[in-house]
Backbone as JSON, one array per atom type, in Angstrom:
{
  "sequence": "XXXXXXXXXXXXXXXXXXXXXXXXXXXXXXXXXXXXXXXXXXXXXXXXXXXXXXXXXXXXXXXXXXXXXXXXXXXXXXXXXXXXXXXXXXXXXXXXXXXXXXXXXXXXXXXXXXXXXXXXXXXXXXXXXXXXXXXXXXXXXXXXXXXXXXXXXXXXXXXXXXXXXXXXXXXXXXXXXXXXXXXXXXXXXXXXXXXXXXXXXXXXXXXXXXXXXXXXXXX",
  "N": [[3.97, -8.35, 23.07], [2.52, -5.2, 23.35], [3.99, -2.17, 24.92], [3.58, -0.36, 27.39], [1.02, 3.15, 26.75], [0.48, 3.04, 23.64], [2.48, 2.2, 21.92], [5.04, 0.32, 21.43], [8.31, 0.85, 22.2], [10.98, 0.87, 24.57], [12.07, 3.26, 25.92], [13.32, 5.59, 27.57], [10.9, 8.58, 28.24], [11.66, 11.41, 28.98], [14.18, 11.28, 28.6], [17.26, 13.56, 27.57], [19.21, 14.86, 25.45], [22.2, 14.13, 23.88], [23.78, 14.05, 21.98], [25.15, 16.05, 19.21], [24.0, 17.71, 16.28], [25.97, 17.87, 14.87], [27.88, 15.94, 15.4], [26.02, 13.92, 14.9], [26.25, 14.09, 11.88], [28.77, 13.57, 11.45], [28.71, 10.76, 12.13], [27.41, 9.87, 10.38], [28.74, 9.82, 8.09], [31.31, 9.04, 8.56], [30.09, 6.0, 8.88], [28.08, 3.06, 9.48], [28.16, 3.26, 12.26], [26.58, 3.6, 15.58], [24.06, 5.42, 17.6], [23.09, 5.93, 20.49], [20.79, 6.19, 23.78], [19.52, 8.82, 23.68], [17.99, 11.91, 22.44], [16.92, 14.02, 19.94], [15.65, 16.73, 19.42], [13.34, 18.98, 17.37], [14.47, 18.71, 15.29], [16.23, 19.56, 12.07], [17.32, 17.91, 9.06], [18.9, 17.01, 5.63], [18.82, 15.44, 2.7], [21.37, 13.77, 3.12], [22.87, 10.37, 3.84], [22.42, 7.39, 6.02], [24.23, 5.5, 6.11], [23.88, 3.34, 7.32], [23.85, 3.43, 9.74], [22.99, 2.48, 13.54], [20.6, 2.74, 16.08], [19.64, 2.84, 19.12], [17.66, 3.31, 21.69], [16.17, 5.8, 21.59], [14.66, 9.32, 20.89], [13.18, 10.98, 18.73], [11.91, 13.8, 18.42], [9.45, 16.06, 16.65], [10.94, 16.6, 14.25], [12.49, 17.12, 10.92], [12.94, 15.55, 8.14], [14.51, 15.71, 5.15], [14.64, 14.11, 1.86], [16.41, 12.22, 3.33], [18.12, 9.31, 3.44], [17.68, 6.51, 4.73], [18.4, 3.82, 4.36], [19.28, 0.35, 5.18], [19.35, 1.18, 7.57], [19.13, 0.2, 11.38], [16.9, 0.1, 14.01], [16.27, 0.33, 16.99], [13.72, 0.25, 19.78], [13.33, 3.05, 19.25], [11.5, 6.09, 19.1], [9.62, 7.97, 17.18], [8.09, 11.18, 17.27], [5.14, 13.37, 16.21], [6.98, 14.06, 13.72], [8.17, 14.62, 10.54], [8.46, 13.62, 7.22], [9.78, 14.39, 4.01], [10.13, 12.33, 0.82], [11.64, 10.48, 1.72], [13.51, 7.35, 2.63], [13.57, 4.12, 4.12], [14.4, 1.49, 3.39], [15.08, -2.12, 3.21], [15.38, -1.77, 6.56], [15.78, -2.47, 9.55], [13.18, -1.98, 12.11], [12.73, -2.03, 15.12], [10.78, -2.74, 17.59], [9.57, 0.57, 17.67], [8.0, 3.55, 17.56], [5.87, 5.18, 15.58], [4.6, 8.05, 16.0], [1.98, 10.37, 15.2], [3.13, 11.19, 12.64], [4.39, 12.4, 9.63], [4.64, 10.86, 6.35], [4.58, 10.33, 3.78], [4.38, 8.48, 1.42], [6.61, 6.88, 1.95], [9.56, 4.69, 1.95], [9.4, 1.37, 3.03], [10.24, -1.42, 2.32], [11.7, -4.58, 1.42], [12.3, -4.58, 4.2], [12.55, -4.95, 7.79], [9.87, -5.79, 10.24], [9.77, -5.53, 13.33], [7.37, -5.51, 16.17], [5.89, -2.71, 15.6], [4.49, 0.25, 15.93], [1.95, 2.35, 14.42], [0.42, 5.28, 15.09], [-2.06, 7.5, 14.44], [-0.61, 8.79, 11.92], [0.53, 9.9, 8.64], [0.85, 8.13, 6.07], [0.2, 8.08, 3.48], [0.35, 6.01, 0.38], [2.6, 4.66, 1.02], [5.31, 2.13, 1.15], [5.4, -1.34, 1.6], [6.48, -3.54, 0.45], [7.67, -6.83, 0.37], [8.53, -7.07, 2.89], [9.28, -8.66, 5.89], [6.81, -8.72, 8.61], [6.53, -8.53, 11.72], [3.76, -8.18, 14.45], [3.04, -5.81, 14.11], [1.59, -3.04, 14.83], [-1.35, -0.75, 13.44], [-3.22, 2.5, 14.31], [-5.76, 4.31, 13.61], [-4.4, 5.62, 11.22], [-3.57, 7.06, 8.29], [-3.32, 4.94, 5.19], [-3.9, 5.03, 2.19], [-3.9, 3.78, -0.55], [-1.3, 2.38, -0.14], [1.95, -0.08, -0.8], [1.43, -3.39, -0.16], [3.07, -5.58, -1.18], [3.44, -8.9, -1.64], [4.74, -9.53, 0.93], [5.55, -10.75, 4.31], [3.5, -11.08, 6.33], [2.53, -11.21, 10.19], [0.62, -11.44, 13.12], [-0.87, -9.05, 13.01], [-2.5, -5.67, 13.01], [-4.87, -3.74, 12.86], [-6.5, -0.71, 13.09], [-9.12, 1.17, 12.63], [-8.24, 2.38, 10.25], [-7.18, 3.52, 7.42], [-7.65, 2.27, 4.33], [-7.77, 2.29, 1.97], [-7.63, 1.47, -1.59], [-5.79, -0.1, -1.37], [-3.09, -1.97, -2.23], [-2.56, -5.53, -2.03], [-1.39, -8.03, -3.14], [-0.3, -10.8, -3.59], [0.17, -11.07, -0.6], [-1.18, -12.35, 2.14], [-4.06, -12.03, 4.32], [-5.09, -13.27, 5.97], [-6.47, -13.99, 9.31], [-6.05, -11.22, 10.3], [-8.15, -8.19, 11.29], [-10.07, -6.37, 9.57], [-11.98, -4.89, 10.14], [-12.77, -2.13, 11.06], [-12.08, -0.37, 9.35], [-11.19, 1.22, 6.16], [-11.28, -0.44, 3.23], [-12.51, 0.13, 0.54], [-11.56, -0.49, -2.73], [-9.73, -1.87, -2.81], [-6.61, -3.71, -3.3], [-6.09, -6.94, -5.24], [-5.42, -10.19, -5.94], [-6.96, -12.11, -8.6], [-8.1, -14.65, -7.78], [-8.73, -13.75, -5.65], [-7.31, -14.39, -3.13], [-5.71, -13.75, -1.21], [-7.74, -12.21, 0.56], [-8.51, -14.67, 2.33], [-9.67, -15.78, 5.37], [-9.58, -13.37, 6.71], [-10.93, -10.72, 8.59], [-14.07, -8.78, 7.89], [-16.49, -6.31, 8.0], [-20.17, -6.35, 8.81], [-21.09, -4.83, 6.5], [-18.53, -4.3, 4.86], [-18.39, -6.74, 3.94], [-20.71, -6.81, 1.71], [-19.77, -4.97, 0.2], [-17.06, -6.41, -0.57], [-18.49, -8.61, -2.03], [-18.37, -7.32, -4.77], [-16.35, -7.92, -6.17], [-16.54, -10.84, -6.6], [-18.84, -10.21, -8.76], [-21.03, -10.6, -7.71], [-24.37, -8.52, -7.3], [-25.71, -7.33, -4.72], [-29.01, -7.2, -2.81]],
  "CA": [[3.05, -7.55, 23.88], [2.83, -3.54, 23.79], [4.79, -1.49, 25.69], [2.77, 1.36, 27.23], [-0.77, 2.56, 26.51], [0.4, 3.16, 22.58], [3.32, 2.02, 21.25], [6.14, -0.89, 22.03], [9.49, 1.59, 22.02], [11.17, 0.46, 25.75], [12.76, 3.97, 25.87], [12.9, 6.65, 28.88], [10.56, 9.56, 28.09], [12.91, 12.39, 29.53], [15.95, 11.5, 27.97], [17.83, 14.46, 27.26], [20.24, 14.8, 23.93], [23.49, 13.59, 24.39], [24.29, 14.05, 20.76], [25.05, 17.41, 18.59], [23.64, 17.47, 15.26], [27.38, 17.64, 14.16], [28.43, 14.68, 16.02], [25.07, 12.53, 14.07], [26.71, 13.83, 11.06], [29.89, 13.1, 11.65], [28.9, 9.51, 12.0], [26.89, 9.15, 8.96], [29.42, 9.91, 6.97], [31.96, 7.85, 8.95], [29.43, 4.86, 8.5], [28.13, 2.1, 10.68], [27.99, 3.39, 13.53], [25.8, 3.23, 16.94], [23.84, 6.15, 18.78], [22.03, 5.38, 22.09], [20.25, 6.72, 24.8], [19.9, 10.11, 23.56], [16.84, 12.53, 22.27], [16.58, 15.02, 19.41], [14.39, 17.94, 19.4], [13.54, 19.71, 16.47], [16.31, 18.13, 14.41], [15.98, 19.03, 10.48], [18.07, 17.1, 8.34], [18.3, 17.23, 4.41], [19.92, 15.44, 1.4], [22.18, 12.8, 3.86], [22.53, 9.08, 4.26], [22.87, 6.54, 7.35], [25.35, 4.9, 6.01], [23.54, 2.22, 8.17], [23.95, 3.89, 11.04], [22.63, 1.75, 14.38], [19.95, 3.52, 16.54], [19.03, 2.83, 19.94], [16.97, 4.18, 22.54], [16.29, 7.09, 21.09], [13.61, 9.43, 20.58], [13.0, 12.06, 17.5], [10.42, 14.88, 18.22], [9.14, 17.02, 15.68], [12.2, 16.4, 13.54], [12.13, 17.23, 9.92], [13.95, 14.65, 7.45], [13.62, 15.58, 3.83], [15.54, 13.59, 1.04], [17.09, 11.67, 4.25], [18.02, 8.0, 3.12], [17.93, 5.55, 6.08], [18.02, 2.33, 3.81], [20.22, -0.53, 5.84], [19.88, 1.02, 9.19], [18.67, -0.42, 12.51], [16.28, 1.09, 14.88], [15.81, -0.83, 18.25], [13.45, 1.02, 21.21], [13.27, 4.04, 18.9], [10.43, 6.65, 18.86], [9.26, 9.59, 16.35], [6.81, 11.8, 17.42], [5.09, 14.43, 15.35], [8.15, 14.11, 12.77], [7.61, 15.28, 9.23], [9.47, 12.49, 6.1], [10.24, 14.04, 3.1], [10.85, 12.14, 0.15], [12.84, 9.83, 2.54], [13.29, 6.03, 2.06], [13.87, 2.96, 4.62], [14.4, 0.41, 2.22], [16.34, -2.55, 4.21], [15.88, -1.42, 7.46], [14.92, -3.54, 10.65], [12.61, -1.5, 13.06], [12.2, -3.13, 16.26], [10.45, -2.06, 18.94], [9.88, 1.23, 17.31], [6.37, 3.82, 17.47], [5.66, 6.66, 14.67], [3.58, 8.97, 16.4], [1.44, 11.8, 15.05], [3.76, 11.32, 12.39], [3.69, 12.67, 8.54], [5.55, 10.36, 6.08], [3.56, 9.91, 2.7], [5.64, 7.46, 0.12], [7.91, 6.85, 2.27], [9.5, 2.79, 1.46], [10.1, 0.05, 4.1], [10.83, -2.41, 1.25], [12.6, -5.64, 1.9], [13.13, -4.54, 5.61], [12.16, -6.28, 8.86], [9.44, -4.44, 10.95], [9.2, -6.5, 14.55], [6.26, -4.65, 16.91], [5.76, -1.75, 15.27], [3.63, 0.97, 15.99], [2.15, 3.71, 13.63], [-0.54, 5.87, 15.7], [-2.35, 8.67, 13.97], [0.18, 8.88, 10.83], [-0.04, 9.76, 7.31], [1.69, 7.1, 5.64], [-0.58, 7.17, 1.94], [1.54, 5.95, -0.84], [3.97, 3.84, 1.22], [5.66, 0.99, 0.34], [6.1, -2.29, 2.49], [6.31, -4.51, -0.78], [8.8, -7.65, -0.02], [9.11, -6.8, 3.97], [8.9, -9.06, 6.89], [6.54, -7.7, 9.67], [5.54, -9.74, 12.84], [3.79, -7.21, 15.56], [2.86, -4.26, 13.4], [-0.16, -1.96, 15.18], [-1.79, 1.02, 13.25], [-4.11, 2.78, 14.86], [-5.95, 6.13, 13.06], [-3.46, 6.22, 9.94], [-3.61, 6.51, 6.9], [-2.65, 4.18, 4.54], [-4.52, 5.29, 0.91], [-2.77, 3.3, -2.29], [0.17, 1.94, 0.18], [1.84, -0.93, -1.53], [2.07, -4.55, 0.71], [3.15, -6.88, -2.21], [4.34, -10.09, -1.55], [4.46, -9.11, 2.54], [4.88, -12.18, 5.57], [2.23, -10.54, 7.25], [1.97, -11.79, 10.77], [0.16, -10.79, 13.91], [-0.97, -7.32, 12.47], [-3.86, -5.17, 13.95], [-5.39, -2.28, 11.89], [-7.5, -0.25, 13.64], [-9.84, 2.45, 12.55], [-6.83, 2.91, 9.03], [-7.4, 4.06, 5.85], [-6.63, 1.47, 3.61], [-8.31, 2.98, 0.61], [-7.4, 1.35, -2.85], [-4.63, -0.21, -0.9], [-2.36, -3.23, -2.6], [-2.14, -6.69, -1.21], [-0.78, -8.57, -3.94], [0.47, -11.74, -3.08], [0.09, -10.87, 0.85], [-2.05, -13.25, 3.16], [-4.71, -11.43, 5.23], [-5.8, -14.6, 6.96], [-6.26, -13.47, 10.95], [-6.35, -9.76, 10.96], [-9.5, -7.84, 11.42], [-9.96, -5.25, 8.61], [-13.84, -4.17, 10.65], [-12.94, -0.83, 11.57], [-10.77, 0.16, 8.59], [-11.67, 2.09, 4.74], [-11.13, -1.07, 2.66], [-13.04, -0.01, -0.4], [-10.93, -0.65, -3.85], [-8.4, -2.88, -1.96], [-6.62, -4.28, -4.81], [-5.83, -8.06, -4.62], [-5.3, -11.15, -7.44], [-8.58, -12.5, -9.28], [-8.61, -15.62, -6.77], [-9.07, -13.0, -3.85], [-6.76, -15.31, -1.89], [-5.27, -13.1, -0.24], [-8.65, -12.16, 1.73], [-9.61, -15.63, 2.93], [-9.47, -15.68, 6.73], [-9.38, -12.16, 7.19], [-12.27, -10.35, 9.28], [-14.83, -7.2, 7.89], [-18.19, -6.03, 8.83], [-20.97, -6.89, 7.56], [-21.25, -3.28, 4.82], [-18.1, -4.56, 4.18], [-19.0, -8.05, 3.24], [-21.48, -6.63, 0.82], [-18.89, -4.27, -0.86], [-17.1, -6.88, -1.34], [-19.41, -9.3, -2.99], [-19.01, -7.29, -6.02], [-14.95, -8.75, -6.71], [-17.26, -12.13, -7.25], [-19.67, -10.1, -9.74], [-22.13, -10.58, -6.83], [-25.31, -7.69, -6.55], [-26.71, -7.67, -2.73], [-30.29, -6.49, -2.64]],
  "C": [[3.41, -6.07, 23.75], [3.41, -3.41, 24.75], [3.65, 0.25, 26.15], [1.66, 1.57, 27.0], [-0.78, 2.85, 24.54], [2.18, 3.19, 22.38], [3.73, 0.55, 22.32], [7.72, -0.34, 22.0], [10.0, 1.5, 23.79], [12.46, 1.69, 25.41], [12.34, 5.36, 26.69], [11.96, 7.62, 28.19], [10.86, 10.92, 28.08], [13.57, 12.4, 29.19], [16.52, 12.73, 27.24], [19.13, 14.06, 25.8], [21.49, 15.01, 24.71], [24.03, 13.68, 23.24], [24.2, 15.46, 20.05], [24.85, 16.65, 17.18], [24.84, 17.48, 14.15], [27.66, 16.29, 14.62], [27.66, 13.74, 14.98], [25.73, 12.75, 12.87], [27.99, 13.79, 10.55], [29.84, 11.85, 11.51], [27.85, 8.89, 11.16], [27.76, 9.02, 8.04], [30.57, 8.81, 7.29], [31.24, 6.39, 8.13], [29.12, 3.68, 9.15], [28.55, 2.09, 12.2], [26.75, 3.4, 14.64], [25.82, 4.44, 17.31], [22.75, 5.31, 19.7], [21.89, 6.55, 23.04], [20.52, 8.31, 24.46], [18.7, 10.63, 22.7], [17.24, 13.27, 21.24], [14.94, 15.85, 18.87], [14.19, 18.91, 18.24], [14.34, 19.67, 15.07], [15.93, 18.44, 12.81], [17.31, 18.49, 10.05], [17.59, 16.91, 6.48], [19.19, 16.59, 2.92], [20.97, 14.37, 2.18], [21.53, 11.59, 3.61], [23.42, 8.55, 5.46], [23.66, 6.39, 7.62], [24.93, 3.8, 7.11], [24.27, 2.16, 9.29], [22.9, 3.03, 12.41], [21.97, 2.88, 15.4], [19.07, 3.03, 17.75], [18.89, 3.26, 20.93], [17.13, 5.61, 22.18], [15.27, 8.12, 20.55], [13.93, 11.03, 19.02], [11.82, 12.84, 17.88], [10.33, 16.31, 17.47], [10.44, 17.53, 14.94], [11.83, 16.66, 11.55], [13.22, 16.79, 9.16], [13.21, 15.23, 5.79], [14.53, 15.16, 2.5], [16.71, 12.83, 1.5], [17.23, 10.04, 3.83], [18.61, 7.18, 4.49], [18.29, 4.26, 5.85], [19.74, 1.82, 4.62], [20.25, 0.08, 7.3], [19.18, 0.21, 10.36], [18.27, 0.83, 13.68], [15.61, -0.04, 16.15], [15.29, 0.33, 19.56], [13.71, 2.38, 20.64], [11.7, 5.09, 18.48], [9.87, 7.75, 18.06], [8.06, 9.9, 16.72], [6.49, 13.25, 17.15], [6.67, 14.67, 14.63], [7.29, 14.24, 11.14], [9.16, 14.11, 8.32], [8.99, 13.09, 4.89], [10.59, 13.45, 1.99], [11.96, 11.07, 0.61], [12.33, 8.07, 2.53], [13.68, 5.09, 3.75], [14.1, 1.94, 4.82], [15.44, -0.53, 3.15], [16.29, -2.51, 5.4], [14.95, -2.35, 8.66], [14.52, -2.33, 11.93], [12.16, -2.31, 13.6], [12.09, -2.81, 17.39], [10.27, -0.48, 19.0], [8.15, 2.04, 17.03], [6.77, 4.89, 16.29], [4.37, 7.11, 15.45], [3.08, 10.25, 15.85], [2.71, 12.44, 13.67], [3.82, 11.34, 10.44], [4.99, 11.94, 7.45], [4.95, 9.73, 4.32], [5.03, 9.74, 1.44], [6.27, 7.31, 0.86], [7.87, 4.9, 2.49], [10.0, 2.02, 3.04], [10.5, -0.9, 3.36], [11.49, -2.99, 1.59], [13.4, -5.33, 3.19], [12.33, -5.53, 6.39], [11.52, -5.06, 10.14], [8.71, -5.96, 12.24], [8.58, -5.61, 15.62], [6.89, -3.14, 16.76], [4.97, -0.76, 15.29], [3.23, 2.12, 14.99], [0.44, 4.0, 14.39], [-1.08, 7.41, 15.39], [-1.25, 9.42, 13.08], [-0.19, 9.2, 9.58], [1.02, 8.97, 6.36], [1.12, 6.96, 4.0], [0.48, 7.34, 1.02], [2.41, 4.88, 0.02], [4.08, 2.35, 0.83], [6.32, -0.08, 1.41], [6.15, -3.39, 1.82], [7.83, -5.56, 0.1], [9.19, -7.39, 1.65], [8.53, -8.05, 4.98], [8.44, -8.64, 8.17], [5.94, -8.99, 10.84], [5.16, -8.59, 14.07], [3.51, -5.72, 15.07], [1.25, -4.03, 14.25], [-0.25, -0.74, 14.58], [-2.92, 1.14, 13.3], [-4.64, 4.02, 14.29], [-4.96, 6.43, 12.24], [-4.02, 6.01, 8.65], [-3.05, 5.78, 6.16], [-3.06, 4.0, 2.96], [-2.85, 4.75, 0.14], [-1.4, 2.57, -1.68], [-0.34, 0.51, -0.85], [2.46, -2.09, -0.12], [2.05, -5.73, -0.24], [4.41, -7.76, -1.54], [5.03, -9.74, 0.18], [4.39, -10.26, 3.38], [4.76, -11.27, 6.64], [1.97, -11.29, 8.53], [1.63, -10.82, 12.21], [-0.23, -9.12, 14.1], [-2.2, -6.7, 13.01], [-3.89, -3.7, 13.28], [-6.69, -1.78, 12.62], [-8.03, 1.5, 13.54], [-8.37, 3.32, 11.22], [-8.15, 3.45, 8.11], [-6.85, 3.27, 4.94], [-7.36, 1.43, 2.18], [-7.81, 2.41, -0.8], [-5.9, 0.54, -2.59], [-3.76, -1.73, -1.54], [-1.95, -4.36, -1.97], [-1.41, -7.46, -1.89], [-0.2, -9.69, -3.41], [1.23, -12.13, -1.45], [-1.03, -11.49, 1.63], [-2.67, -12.47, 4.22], [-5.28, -12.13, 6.06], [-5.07, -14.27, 8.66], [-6.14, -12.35, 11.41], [-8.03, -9.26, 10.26], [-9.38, -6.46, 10.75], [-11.59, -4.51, 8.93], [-13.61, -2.89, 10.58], [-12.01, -0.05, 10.44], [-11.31, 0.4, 7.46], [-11.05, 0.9, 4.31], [-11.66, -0.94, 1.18], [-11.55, 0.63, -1.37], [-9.76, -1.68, -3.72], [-7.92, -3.92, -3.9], [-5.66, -5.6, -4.5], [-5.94, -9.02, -5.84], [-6.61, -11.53, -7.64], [-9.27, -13.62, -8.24], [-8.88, -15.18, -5.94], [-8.56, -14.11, -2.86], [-6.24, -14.89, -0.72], [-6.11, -12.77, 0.76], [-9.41, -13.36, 2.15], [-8.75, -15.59, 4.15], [-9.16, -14.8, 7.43], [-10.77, -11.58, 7.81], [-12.95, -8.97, 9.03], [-15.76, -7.57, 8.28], [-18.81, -6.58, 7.84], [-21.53, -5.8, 5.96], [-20.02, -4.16, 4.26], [-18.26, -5.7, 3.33], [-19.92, -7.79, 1.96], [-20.64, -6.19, -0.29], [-17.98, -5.14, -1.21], [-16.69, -8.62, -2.56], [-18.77, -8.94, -4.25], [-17.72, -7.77, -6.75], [-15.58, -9.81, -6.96], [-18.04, -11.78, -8.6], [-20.94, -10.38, -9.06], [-22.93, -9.51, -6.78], [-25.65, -7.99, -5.56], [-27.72, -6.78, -3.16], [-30.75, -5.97, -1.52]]
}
């Protein structure tokens, strides 16, 4: 179930920073470590890794990551809003319980991570990569998502609403039970059996557009 009237991140609003931007990189470099309950404001960051660093309750606003590698970390009850990504990867990483808000992130990989109720709300996400990830609980609402790649994806309980999913890759990803009505689906690229879209839900324009993956004209 959501958390809130947009997102699922079970994390105070107010929370004040409890962390210096020396201290976070102090314990990237350490490695495997845990922040909590603590805010950054403004935060750039450039050229670092995690080191699968542990991250909860915690919010990011208008943070600027650019060449930031996150791959292997953990994000539980974590929020970005208006944050700017860089060139920055997430390859590995289990977000859980976690919103992107208003948040600019184009290519950026989730690849073989684990995304449990996930929010992305008015994002630019085109180009990204959730090839090989397990998602149960994903909501995006008003993002973009032009050319992302979801190959080979266990896709469950997902909700796309009003995306951009423009030329977007399914590949060996099961759309059976989400509702693709309100969403840019034209070029969607998917295997010759179009298996991937049986039991999935468009409009009826879309239904026409596409007919023409059969070799179908509509009159």
């Amino acid at each position: 179930m959501r958390q809130g009237k947009r997102g699922f991140a079970q994390v105070k609003e107010h929370i004040g920073q409890h962390v210096s931007r020396e201290e976070l990189l102090d314990g990237f470099a350490d490695g495997d470590v845990r922040f909590a309950m603590t805010s950054f404001d403004g935060l750039e960051l450039e050229g670092v890794s995690t080191n699968g660093t542990s991250f909860d309750q915690v919010i990011f606003r208008s943070c600027l990551f650019e060449d930031v590698d996150f791959s292997d970390a953990s994000f539980t009850d974590v929020r970005f809003e208006a944050c700017r990504f860089i060139s920055c990867t997430m390859e590995r990483c289990w977000l859980n319980r976690c919103d992107f808000a208003g948040c600019s992130a184009p290519g950026m990989s989730f690849a073989k991570g684990r995304l449990t109720s996930v929010f992305f709300g008015d994002c630019q996400l085109g180009y990204a990569d959730f090839s090989e990830t397990k998602i149960q609980g994903l909501v995006a609402e008003s993002t973009s998502l032009v050319e992302s790649a979801w190959r080979d994806v266990r896709l469950k309980t997902a909700h796309f609403d009003a995306c951009d999913l423009a030329r977007a890759e399914f590949m060996g990803t099961s759309l059976a039970g989400i509702d693709l009505s309100t969403c840019e689906i034209s070029g969607l690229v998917v295997s010759s059996t179009l298996h991937e879209l049986r039991g999935c839900t468009v409009s009826p324009l879309q239904a026409i557009a596409l007919a023409g993956y059969l070799g179908v004209q509509v009159k």
